[in-house]
C-alpha positions in Angstrom: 170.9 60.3 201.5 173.1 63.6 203.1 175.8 62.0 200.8 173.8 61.9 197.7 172.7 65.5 198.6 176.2 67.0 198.8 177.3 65.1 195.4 174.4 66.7 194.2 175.0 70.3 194.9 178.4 70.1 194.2 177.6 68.8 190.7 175.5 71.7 190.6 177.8 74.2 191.6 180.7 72.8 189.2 178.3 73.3 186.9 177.3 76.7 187.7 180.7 77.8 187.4 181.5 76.0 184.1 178.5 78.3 183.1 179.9 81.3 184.1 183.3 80.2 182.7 181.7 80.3 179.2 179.9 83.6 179.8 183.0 85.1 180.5 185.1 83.4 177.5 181.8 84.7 175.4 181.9 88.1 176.7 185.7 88.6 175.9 185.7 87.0 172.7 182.8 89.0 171.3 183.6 92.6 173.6 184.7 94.6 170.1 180.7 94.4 169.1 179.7 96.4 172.1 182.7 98.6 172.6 181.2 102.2 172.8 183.2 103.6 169.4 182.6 107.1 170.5 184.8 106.5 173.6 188.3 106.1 172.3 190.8 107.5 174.5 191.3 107.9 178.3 190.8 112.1 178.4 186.9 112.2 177.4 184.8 114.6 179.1 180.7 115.4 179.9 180.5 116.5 176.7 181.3 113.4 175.2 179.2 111.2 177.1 175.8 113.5 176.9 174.9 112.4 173.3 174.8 108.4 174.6 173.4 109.4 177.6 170.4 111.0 175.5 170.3 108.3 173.8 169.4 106.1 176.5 167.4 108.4 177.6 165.1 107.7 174.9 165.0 104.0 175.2 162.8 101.9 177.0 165.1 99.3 178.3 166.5 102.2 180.4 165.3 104.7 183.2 167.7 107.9 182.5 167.5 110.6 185.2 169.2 114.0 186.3 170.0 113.0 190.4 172.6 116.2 190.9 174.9 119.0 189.0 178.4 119.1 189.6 179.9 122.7 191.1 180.5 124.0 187.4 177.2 123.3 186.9 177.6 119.5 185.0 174.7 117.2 185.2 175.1 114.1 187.0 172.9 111.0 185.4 171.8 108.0 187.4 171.0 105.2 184.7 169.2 102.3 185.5 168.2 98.7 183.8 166.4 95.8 185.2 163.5 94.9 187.8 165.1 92.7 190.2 164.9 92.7 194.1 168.5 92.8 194.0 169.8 96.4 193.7 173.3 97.0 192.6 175.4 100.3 192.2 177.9 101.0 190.3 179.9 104.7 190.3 183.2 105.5 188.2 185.3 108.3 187.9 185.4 110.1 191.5 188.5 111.1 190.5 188.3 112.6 187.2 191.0 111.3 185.7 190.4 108.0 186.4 188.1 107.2 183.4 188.2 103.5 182.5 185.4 102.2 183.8 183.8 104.9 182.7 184.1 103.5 179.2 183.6 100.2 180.3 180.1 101.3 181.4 179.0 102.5 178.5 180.3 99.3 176.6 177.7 97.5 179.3 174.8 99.7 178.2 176.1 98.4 174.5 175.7 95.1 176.1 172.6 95.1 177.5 170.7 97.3 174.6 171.5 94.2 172.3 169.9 91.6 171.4 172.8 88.8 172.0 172.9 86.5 175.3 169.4 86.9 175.5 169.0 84.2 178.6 172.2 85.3 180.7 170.2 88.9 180.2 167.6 88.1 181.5 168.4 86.4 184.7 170.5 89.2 185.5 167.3 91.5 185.2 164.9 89.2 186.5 166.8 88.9 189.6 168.8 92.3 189.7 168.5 96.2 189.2 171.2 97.9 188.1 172.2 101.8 188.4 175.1 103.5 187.3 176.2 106.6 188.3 179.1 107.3 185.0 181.5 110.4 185.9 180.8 111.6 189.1 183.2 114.2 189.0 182.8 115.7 185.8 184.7 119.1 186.1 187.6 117.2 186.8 187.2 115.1 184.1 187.0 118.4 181.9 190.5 119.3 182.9 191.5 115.9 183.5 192.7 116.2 187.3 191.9 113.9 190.0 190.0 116.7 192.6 186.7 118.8 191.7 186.4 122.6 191.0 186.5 122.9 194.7 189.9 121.2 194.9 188.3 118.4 197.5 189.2 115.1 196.6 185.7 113.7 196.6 186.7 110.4 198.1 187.8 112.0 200.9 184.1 114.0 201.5 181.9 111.1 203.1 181.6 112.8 206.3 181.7 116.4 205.6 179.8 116.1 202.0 180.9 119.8 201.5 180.9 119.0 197.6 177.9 118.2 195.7 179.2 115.7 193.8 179.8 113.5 197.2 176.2 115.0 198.4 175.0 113.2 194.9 177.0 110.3 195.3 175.6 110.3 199.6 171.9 110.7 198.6 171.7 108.2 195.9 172.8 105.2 198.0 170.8 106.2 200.9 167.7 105.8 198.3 168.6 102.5 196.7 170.2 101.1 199.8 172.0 99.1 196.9 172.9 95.4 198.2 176.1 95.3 196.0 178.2 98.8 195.1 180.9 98.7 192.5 183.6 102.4 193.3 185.6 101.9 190.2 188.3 103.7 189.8 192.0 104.2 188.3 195.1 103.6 189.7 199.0 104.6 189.4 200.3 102.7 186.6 203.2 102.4 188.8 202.1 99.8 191.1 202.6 95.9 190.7 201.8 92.6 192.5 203.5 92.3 195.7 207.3 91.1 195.1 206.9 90.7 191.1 207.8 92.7 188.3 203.9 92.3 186.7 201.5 95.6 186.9 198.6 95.3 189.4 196.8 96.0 186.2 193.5 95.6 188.1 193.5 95.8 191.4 190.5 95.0 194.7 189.4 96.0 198.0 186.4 95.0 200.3 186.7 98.3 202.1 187.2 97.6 205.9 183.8 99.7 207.6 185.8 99.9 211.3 189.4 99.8 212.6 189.0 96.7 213.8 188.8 95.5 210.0 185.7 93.0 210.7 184.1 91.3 208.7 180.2 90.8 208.8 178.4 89.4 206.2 178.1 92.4 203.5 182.1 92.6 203.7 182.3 89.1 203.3 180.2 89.0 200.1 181.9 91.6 198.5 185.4 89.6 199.2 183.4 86.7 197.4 182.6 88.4 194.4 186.5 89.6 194.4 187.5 86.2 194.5 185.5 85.5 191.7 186.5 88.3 189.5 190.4 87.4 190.8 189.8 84.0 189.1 188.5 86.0 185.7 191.3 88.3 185.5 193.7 86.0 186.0 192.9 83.8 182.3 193.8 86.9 180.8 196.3 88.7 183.0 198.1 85.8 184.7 199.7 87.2 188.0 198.7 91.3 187.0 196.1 91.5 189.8 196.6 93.1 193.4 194.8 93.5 196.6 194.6 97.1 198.6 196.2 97.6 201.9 192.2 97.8 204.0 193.1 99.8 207.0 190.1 102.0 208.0 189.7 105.5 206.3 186.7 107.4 208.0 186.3 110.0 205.3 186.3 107.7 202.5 183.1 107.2 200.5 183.7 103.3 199.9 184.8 102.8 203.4 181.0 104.0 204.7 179.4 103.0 201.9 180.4 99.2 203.2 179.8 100.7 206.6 176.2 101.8 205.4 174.9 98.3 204.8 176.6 97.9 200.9 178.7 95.3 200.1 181.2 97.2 198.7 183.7 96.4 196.2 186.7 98.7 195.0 187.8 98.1 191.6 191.1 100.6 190.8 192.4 100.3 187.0 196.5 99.7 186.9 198.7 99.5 184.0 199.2 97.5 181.2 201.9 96.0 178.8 201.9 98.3 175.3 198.0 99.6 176.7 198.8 103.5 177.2 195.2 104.2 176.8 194.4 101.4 178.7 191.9 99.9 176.0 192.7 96.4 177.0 191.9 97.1 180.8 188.5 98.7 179.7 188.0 95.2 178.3 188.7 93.6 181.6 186.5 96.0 183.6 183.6 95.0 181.1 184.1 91.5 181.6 185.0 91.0 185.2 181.9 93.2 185.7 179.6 91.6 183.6 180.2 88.4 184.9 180.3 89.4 188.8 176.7 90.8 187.9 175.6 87.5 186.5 177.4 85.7 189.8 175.4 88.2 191.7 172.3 87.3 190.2 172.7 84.0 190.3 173.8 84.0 193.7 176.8 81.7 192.9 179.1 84.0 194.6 178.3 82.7 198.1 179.4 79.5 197.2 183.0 80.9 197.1 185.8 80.3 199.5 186.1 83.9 202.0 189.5 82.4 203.4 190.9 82.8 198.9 190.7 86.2 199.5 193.5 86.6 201.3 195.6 85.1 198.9 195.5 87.7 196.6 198.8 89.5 196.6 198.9 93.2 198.1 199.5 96.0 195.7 203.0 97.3 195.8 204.6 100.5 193.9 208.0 99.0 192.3 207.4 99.7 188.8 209.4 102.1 186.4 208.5 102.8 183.1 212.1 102.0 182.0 214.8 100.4 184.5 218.8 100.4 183.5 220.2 97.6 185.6 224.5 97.7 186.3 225.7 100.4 184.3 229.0 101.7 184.7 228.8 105.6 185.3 232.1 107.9 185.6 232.0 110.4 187.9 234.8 112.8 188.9 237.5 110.3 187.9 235.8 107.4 189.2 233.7 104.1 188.4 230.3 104.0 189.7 227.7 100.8 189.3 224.5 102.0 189.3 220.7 101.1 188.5 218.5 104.3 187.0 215.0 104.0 187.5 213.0 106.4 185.1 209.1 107.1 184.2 207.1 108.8 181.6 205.5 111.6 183.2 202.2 113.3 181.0 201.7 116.6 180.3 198.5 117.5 178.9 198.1 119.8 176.1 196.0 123.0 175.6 192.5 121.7 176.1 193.1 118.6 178.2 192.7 116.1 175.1 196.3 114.6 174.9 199.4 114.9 175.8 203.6 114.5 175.8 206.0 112.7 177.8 208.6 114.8 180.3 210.3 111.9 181.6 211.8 112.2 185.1 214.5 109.8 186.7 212.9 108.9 190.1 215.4 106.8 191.9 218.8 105.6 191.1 221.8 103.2 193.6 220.7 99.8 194.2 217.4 99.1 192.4 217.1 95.5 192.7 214.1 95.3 194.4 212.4 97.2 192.0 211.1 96.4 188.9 210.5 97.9 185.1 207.8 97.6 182.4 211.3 97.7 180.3 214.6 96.5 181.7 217.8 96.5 180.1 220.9 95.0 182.2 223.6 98.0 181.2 226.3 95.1 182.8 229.5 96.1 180.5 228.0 99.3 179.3 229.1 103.1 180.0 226.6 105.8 180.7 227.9 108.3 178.2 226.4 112.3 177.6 224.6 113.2 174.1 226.1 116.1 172.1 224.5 118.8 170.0 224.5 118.0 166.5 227.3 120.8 165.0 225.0 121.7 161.6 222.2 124.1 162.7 218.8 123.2 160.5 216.3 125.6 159.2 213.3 123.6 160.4 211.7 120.2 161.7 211.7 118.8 158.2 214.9 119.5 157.6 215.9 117.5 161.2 213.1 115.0 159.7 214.9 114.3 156.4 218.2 113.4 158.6 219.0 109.7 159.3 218.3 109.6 163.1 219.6 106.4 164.1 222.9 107.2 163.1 223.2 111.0 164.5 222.8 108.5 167.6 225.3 106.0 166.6 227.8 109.0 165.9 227.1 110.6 169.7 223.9 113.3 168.8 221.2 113.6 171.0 219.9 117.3 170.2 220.0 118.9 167.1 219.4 122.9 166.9 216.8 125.0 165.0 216.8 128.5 163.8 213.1 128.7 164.0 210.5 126.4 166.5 207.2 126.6 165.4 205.1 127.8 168.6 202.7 125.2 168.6 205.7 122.3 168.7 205.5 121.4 172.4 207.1 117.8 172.4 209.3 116.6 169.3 208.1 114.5 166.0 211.2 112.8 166.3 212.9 110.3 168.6 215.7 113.4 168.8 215.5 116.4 171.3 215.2 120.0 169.4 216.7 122.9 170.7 216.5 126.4 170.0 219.0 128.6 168.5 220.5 129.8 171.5 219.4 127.1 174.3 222.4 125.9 176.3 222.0 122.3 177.3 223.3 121.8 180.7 226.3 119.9 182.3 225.6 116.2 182.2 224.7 114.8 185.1 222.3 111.6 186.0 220.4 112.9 189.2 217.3 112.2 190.9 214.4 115.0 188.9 216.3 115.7 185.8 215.1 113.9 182.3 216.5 110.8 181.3 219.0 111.5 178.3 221.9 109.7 177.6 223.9 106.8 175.8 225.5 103.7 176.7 228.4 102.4 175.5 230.1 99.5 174.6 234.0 98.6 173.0 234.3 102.1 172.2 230.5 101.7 170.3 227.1 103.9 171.3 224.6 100.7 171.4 221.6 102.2 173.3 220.4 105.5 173.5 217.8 106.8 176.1 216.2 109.9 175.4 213.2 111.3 177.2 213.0 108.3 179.1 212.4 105.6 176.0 215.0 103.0 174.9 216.8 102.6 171.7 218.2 99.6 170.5 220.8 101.4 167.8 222.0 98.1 166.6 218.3 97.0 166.1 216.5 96.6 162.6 213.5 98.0 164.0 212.2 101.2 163.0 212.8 104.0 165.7 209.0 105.0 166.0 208.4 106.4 169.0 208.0 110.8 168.9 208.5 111.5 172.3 211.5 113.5 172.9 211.4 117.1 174.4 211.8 120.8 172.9 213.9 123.2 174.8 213.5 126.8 173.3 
């Protein structure tokens, strides 16, 4: 009879998962009806999300209310659906330039304001209520910087709770006493899974709650519901997920929030092949949370594994935007073998709403532990300066209506106006422009200084890297990319 129990419940449970294996296949396939269209790009600020949030406001389904105001005055909006025992709290953007889940949120609302998966719905609000606290650190959102208007990293305020974003963020959870809490955030694009070359493009933590890293039962079910969003992310980013380091941090608002009785669950967005504005991460914060709610409310987490955990691989930070393996570099009469690791730093524009590249080489020897999102083995190849282009041009159409690909098959990486229009602050074109009388420096590749040069090959230019982006010279592909720099 035990027998014939167990066979039982383990049909169940395969079953249960096969369930939530659709759900999640459903929720990806069909995630471009609910994507918030309003929310396109990863600088949005208060202002954008106030019309939705009114929105809400007005509709039943929802409980929409003003729980605290940021230090420039901001309001901060607790928004809540279901009627559930089970409470559930979800907070993004701490840092406010960490805004994916932010629009993942509002793609949720989408979700659950629909009419679509009506009976997956409704056992997650039968059994579960659900608050999200969207943009807790809107003045840093406004500017797009990670701290406040104080200049406190509010993840670092959990003790003193000098800010009143983290006072917000303190009395909320006190008053839910939320079983589950979801700190979503964004991470360095820069980091990848331990000892590969893939992006942790989603990373975990169950937040340790003491030094001695224990584990009671609230810790464990938050590693459980990791494990189970692990398994999601992985159909669709094989091998792109990583695991924090969990030593102890005493001031850090997850860390007590799992110490307060929350099973707490640290979600920090990575990077992402060709996904600059991270749109296809957004899609994996909407459906590795959807369905850890659902596993939550059906309480098919617990049947997971706590020991799988582990075996997620630790984040690293390995990643360049653009790695040159082996190329030969002369220096003061001699041959040098070297590796150049380089990334695309951004520099917001005038009103925090985009921005341009200054590219930076970071590190440079022996780079063969490291990794790039782009790698070209330079084995054969000569790191070779860029020269000005001799003709000085009138304007940027004029340096427009050139062939560029072959100014950088003949040697040219700058060309020289007579007039910059003020507003130019990065150039249209895969070339660098420089001003009449700007002197471009000695050539040198060194640690801090932006990534321009050629490679060559049998007396040929064959690559050209400029600003930090590769071209191919020999390739039939359009040279698209409009990221090179302006030096007035």
């Amino acid at each position: 009879m035990k027998i014939q129990i167990t066979a039982l419940f383990l049909v169940a449970s395969l079953f249960c998962a096969a369930q939530e294996k659709d759900l999640t296949t459903m929720l990806y396939d069909t995630y471009e009806t609910y994507k918030e269209p309003v929310l396109k790009k990863r600088r949005i600020k208060h202002a954008d999300l106030q019309p939705l949030v009114e929105e809400y406001r007005k509709n039943d389904k929802f409980k929409v209310r003003q729980v605290g105001t940021s230090i420039e005055g901001r309001s901060l909006s607790l928004m809540s659906i279901g009627e559930g025992e089970t409470d559930v709290f979800l907070w993004s953007q701490m840092h406010g330039d960490e805004p994916t889940a932010t629009q993942a949120i509002f793609d949720i609302f989408n979700f659950f304001d629909s009419s679509d998966f009506a009976s997956e719905k409704q056992e997650i609000l039968e059994n579960c209520t659900l608050h999200f606290l969207p943009m807790l650190n809107p003045d840093g959102a406004e500017v797009y910087q990670r701290r406040n208007r104080l200049g406190v990293d509010i993840n670092r305020d959990a003790l003193r709770l000098q800010s009143p974003e983290g006072q917000t963020l303190k009395k909320v959870r006190d008053s839910l006493d939320a079983d589950f809490g979801f700190n979503l955030h964004d991470q360095s694009t820069y980091y990848n899974s331990e000892r590969t070359g893939k992006p942790a493009t989603i990373s975990y933590l169950a937040p340790a709650y003491n030094y001695e890293k224990e584990i009671n039962d609230q810790r464990g079910n938050a590693m459980k519901v990791i494990v189970f969003m692990n398994s999601i992310i992985q159909k669709y980013a094989p091998g792109q997920v990583g695991r924090y380091n969990d030593d102890f941090e005493p001031r850090a608002f997850g860390d007590n929030i799992q110490k307060w009785g929350t099973s707490t669950i640290l979600i920090e967005s990575g990077g992402n092949y060709n996904d600059v504005e991270k749109q296809e991460i957004r899609k994996l914060n909407y459906v590795s949370i959807l369905s850890a709610i659902y596993s939550i409310a059906t309480e098919n987490y617990k049947e997971i594994a706590l020991e799988d955990y582990e075996n997620i691989p630790e984040n690293d930070r390995k990643l360049f935007d653009l790695k040159i393996e082996n190329a030969n570099y002369p220096l003061l009469g001699n041959n040098y073998i070297l590796d150049i690791g380089m990334n695309r730093l951004e520099v917001d524009k005038k009103g925090h709403n985009d921005f341009w590249y200054s590219s930076r080489i970071l590190d440079q020897g022996d780079l063969s532990t490291y990794y790039g999102y782009e790698t070209l083995d330079a084995a054969g190849y000569t790191i070779a300066p860029g020269k000005v282009y001799p003709k000085l041009l009138t304007s940027i159409d004029a340096a427009a209506a050139l062939d560029i690909k072959s100014l950088l098959k003949s040697g040219y990486t700058y060309v020289r106006l007579e007039n910059i229009p003020s507003t130019k602050l990065a150039s249209p074109l895969p070339i660098h422009i420089i001003g009449k009388r700007y002197e471009v420096p000695e050539f040198s590749v060194e640690i801090g200084l932006n990534p321009t040069f050629l490679l060559k090959k049998d007396g040929n230019f064959t690559h050209a890297v400029i600003n930090g982006f590769l071209i191919d010279l020999n390739s039939e592909k359009k040279t698209n990319f409009k990221n090179a720099m302006i030096y007035r």
